[in-house]
Structure formats: structure tokens, C-alpha cells
C-alpha positions in Angstrom: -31.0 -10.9 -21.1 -29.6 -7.4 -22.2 -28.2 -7.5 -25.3 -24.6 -6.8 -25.7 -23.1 -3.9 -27.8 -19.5 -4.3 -29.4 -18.3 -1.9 -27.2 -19.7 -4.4 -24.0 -17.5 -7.0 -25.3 -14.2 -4.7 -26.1 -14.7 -3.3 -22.7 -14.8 -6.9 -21.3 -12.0 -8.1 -23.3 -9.9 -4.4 -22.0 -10.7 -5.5 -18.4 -10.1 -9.4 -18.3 -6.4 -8.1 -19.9 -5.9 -5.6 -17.3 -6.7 -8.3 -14.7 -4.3 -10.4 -16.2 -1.5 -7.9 -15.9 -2.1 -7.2 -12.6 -1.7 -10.9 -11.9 1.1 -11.0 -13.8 2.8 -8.3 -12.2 1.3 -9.2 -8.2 3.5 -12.5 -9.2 6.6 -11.0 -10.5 6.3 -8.6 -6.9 6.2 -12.0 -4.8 9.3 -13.2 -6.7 11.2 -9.9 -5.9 11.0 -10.6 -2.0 11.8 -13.8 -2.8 8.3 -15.9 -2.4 6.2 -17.8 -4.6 2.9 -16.1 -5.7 1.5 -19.1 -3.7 3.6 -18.3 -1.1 2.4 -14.5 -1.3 -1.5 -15.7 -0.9 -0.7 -17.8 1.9 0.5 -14.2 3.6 -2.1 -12.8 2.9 -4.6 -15.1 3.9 -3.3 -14.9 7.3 -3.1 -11.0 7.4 -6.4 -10.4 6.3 -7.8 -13.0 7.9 -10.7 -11.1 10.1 -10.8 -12.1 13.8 -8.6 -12.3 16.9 -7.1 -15.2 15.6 -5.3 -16.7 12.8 -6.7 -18.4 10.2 -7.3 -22.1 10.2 -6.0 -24.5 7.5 -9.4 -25.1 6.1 -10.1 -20.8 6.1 -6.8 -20.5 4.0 -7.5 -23.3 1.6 -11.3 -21.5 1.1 -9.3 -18.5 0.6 -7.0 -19.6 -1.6 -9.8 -21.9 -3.3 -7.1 -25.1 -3.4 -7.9 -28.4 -1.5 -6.5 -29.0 2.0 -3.9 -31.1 1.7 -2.6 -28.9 -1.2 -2.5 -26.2 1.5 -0.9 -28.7 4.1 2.5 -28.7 1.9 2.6 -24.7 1.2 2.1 -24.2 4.9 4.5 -27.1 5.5 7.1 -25.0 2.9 6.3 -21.5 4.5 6.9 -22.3 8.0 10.4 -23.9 7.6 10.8 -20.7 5.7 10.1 -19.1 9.0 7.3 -16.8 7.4 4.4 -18.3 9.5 3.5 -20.6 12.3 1.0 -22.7 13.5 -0.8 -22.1 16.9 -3.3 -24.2 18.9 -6.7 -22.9 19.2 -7.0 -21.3 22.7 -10.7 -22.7 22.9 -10.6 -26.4 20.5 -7.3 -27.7 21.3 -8.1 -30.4 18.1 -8.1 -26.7 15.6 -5.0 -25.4 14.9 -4.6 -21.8 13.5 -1.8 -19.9 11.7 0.3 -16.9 12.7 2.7 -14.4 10.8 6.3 -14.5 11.8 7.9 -11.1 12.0 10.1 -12.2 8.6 6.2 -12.8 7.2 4.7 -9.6 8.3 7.3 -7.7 7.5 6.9 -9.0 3.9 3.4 -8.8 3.4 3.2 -5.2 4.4 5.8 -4.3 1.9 3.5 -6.4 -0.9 0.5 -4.8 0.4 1.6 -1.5 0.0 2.8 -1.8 -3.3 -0.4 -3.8 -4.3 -2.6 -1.2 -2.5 -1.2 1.7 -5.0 -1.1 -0.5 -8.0 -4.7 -1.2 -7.4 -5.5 2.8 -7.0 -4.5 3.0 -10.9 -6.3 0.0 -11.8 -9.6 1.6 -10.5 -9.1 3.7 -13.0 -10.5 1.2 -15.4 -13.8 2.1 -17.1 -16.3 -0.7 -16.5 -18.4 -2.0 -18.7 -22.5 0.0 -18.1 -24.3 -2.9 -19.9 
């Protein structure tokens, strides 16, 4: 193991701050367009989902690293909220995936954008060469 200089552990402690910012403020974002930061993943995980089709309930809860029955009730919340939808496989009739509403792609774009240029100052960040 490499030993670590003080300056290693400042520059640790520096980043693990910043990433807590950005969490901080990726949540207070969600709450401006009016969704949970859980609510916000969920999007998310359905947009960048790769693939013809939408992710299914056991992709989103690996995404979002929660059980699937925790999953279950924030899909359950987001689709009366009318931000997504669930689909029937086309091939497995038994696998059901989820869609983006118009209302929920409409509002992950917006997030995304915002995220994507908040992120381009964060790379900023000096990383730490040890």
C-alpha cells in the first residue's frame, strides 16, 4: 500500500465535500420541479436506461441500489403522478418495463441539463495523484 501524504487526505476530504454539495444541490433541483430526489432517480433511471426498451423494475431498483418492493411504491407514486408508465414486454409478457410520460421527460431533460453544466464545473476538481 502507497503511503498517504497530508495532502492525499485534504484532497479526499475537498472531494467527498464537493460530492456532498452536488448532492445537496441535485436534491434541492428535484424539489424546484416539484419531485422528490427519489422521484428524480426514478427519471433518470428510465432515461438512461440503454436499450430499445424501458427499464424493468428489477433494472431500476439495481440502479437506484434500493430493494424491489421499495421501488414498487415510488413507481406506484410516480405513475399516478403521471411522470411514468408501465408497459408489457413485447417479447416476456410476465416482464413488465417502464416508460417516461411526456410530463416525465419533459422534466428530466430540464434536470439533465442543469445537472450536465453543474457537473462541467465540478470536473474542475483536482483529484487526488496518490
Amino acid at each position: 500500500m502507497t503511503p498517504m501524504s497530508d495532502d492525499d487526505y485534504a484532497n479526499l476530504l475537498e472531494f467527498r465535500s464537493a460530492l456532498r454539495r452536488f448532492l445537496h444541490w441535485s436534491e434541492e433541483q428535484a424539489r424546484g420541479e416539484g419531485l422528490a430526489p427519489s422521484q428524480h432517480q426514478l427519471l433518470l433511471a428510465v432515461k438512461g436506461h440503454r436499450g430499445p426498451d424501458g427499464p424493468t423494475v428489477g433494472e431500476v431498483a439495481g440502479y437506484l441500489a434500493v430493494r424491489h418492493h421499495s421501488v414498487v411504491g415510488l413507481i406506484d407514486r410516480a405513475e399516478k403522478s403521471g411522470l411514468v408508465r408501465r408497459v408489457q414486454d413485447s417479447d416476456d409478457h410476465r416482464v413488465i418495463r417502464l416508460q417516461l410520460t411526456a410530463t416525465g421527460d419533459e422534466l428530466i431533460k430540464r434536470l439533465s441539463q442543469v445537472h450536465l453544466e453543474e457537473l462541467r464545473r465540478f470536473r474542475a476538481f483536482p483529484l487526488p495523484t496518490s
